[in-house]
C-alpha positions in Angstrom: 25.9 -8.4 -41.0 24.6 -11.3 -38.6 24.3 -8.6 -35.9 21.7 -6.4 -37.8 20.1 -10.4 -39.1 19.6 -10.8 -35.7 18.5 -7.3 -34.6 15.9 -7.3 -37.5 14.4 -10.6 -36.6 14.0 -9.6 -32.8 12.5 -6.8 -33.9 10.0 -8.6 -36.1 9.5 -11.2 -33.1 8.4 -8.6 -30.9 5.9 -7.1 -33.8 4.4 -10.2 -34.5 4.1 -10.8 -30.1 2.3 -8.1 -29.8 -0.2 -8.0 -33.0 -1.6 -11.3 -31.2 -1.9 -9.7 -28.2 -5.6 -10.4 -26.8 -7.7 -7.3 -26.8 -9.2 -6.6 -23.6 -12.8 -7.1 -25.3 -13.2 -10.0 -27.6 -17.1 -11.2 -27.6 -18.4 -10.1 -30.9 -21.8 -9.8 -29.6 -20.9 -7.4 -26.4 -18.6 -5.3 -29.3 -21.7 -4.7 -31.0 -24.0 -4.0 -28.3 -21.5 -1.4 -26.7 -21.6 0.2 -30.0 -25.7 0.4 -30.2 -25.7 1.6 -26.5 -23.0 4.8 -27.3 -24.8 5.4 -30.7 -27.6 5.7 -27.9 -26.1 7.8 -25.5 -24.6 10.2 -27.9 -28.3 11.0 -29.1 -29.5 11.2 -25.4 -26.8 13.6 -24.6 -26.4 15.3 -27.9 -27.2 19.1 -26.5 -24.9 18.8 -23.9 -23.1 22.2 -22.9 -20.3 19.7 -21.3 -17.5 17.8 -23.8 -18.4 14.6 -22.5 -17.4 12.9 -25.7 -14.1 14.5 -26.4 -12.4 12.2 -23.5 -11.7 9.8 -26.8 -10.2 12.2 -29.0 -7.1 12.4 -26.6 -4.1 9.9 -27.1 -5.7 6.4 -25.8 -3.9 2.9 -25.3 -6.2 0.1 -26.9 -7.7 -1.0 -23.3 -8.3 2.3 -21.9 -10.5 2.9 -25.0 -12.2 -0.4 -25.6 -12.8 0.2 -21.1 -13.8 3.4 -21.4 -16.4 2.6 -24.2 -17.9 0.2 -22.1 -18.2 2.1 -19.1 -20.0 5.7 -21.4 -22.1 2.4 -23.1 -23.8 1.3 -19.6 -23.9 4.2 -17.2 -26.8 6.0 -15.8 -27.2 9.4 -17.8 -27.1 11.3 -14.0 -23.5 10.0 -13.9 -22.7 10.9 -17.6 -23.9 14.2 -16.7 -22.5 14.5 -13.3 -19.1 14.0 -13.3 -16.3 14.9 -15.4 -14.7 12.7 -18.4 -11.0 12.8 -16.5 -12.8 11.4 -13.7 -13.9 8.1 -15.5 -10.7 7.7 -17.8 -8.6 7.8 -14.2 -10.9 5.1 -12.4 -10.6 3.2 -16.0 -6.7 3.2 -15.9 -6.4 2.1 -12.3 -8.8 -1.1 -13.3 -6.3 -1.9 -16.1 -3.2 -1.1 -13.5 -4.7 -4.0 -11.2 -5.2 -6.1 -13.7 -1.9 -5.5 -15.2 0.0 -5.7 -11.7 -1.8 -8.3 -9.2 -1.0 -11.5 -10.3 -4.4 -12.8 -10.5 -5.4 -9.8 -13.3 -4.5 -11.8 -16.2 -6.8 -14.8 -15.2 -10.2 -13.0 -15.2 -12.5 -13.6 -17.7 -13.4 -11.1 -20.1 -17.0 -11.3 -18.8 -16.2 -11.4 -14.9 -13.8 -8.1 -15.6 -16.1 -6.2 -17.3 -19.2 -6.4 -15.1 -17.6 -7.0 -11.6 -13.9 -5.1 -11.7 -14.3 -2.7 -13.8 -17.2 -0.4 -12.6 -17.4 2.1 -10.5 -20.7 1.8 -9.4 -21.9 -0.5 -6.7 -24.7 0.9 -5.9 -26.9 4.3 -5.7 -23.8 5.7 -3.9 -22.1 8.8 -4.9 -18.9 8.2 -7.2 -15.1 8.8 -5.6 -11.8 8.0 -6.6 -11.4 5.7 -3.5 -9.4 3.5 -6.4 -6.7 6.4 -6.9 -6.7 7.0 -3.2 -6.5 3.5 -1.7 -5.1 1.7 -4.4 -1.3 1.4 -2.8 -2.8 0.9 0.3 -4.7 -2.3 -0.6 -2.2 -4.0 -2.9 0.8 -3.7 -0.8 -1.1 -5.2 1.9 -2.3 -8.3 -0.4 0.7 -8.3 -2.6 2.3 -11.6 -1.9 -1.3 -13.4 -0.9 -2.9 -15.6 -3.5 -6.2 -14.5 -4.7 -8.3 -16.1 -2.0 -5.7 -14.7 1.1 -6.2 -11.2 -0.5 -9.8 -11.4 -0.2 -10.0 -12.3 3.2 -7.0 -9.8 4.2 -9.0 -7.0 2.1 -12.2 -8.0 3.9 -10.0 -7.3 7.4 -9.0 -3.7 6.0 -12.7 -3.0 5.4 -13.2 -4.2 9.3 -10.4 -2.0 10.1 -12.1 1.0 8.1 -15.3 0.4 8.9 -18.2 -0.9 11.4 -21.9 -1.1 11.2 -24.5 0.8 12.4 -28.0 1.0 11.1 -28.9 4.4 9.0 -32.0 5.2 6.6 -29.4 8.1 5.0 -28.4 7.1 1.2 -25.7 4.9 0.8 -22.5 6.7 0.9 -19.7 6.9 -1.7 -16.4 4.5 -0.4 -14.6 7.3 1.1 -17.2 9.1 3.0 -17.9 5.8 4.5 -14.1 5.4 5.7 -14.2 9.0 6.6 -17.2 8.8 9.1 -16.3 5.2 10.0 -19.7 3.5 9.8 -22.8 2.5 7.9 -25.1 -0.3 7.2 -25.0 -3.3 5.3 -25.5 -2.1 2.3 -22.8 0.7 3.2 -20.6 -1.7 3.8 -21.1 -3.9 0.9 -20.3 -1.2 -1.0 -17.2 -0.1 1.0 -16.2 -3.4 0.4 -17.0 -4.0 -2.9 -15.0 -1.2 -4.3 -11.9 -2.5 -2.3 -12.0 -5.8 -3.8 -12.0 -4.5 -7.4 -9.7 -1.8 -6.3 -7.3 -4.8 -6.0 -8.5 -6.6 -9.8 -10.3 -9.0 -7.4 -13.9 -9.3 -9.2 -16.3 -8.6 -6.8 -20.2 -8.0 -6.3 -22.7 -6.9 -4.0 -26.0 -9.3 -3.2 -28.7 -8.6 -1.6 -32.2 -10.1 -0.1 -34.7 -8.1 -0.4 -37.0 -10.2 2.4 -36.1 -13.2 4.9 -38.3 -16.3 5.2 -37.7 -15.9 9.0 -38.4 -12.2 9.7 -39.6 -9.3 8.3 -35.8 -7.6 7.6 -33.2 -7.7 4.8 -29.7 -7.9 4.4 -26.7 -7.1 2.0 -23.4 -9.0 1.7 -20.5 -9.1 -0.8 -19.7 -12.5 -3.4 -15.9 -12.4 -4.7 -15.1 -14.5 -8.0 -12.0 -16.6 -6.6 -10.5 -19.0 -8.7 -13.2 -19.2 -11.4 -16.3 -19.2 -8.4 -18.5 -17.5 -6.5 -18.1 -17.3 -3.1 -19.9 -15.1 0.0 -18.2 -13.3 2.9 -20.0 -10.7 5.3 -18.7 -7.3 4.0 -16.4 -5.9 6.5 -17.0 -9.1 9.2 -13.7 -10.8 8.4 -13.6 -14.6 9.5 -11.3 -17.3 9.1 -12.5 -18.7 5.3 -14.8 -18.0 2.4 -18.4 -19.0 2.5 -18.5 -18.0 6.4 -21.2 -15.4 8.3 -23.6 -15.0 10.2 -26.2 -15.0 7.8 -25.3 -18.3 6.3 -28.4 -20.6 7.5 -30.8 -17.8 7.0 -29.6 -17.4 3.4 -30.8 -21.2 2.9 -34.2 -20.3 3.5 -33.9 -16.9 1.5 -37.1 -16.2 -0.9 -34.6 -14.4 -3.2 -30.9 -13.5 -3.7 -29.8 -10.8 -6.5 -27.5 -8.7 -7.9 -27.4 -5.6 -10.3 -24.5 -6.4 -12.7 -23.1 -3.5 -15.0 -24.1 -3.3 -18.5 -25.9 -5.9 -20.2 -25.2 -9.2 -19.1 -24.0 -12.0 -21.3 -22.8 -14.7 -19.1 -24.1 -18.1 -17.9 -26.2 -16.8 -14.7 -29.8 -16.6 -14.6 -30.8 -13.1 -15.9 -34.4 -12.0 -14.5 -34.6 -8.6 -15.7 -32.2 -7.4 -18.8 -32.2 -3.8 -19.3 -30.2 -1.4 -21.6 -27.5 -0.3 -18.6 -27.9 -3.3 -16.3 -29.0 -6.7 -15.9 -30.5 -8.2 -13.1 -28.8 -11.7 -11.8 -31.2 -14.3 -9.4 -28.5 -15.9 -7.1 -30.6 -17.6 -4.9 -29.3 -21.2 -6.1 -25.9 -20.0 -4.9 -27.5 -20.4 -1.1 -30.6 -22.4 -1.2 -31.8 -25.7 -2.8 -34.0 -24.5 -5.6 -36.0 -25.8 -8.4 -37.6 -24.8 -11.9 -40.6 -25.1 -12.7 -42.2 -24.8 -16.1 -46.1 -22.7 -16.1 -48.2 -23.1 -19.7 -50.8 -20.1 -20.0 -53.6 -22.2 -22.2 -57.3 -21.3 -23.2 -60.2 -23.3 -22.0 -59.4 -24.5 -25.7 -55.7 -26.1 -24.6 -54.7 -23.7 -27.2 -51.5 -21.4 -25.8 -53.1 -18.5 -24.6 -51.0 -15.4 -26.4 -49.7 -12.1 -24.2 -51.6 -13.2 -21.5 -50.8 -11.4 -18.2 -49.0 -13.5 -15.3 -47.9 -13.0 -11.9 -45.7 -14.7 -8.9 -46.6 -13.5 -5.9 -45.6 -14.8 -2.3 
């Protein structure tokens, strides 16, 4: 009789443990929104010939739905329409499997997950499943590393994988780039992009679109270590974070941004806030900067409504 007392009560212990286990997306306001956007791209894709949408009629855990709602929510209608559902549930469930193995997963927030792990897009790149193919690759090299060590390490597998050379071609997807062995910056920020969040490590590529100093640009790669943001020069492996080449140019940068995933609902500055992406300004990450507040008024001193103003350098 005690036996099956205490067989019961485990049981019910174990109910109750997982009932109040954290679902993978808990911000009301991002529930909601991912909601509107799929109520959205149902109607956009509604005469389909493809069964895009029957991907969640088939057995689902919690987070692979909840994921896989957010990525159909945000992406491009090209990649709704170009690849197969399979495709994005099996890039889904390798997210959740680093997350869920590394031991950093657990300790990314909901929003740093979403936006820079989850994904598969880094850029205008073609899609792959790099993650299914390079996934035991990268994590048994970084296994036993804390999160910072498997950054750098990953960024010396990239160097391994991958050197620069300059090309006007599109960027290519992550294993096209290993296969032909080169590319560009933002090639490589790419490459190495999709290596860090292969490993749960939340990762993002930045770019500046002009240098004070010359009339060039450049792409590098910020990794979210230990709740911050820190640079590296994708595939250019050196000793510590916050280290390149490009580090006193970036001081004098006009601008430093990112494209993150979705729409953004974090604490950075957001300069442009679409439907499928937001549009982060980083440039306080490298250079001292300063806000300034402009009032548009009639030669009344009356605020002058809808009026029309630019920034220009």
């Amino acid at each position: 009789m005690i036996h099956k007392i205490l067989s019961a009560a485990l049981v019910l212990l174990l109910f109750v443990s997982c009932s109040k286990e954290k679902a993978l997306i808990q911000n009301p306001e991002r529930l909601a929104d991912i909601q509107r956007m799929l109520t959205e791209q149902k109607e956009l894709s509604s005469k389909s010939q493809v069964p895009i949408w029957d991907i969640f009629n088939t057995p689902l855990s919690a987070e692979e739905k909840q994921a896989l709602e957010f990525v159909y929510a945000y992406m491009p209608l090209s990649d709704l329409a170009d690849y197969q559902p399979e495709f994005f549930l099996k890039n889904v469930q390798y997210s959740l499997k680093a997350r869920a193995e590394m031991p950093w997963g657990k300790t990314i927030p909901e929003e740093e997950f979403l936006h820079f792990v989850l994904p598969l897009r880094v850029n205008n790149e073609n899609l792959d499943n790099f993650r299914e193919v390079m996934y035991n690759e990268i994590t048994q090299r970084v296994k036993s590393m804390d999160m910072k060590q498997a950054a750098l390490e990953i960024n010396h597998w990239c160097h391994e994988k991958v050197n620069y050379r300059g090309t006007d071609s599109r960027t290519s997807a992550p294993l096209s780039t290993v296969k032909k062995t080169f590319g560009r910056c933002g090639e490589e920020s790419t490459f190495t992009v999709t290596a860090m969040r292969t490993a749960g490590i939340p990762a993002r590529q930045v770019y500046t679109p002009r240098w004070a100093h010359s009339d060039d640009n450049h792409a590098w790669v910020e990794v979210w270590i230990d709740g911050k943001w820190q640079y590296l020069g994708a595939c250019e492996p050196d000793v510590d974070l916050n280290m390149g080449w490009f580090s006193e140019p970036s001081r004098r940068t006009m601008l430093v941004h990112t494209r993150a995933y979705g729409r953004y609902m974090g604490s950075e500055d957001v300069v442009i806030a679409e439907d499928r992406f937001s549009e982060l300004n980083l440039t306080s990450n490298y250079a001292t900067t300063k806000k300034i507040t402009i009032s548009v008024k009639k030669a009344d001193g009356t605020p002058a409504d809808s009026a029309k103003v630019e920034y220009q350098l």
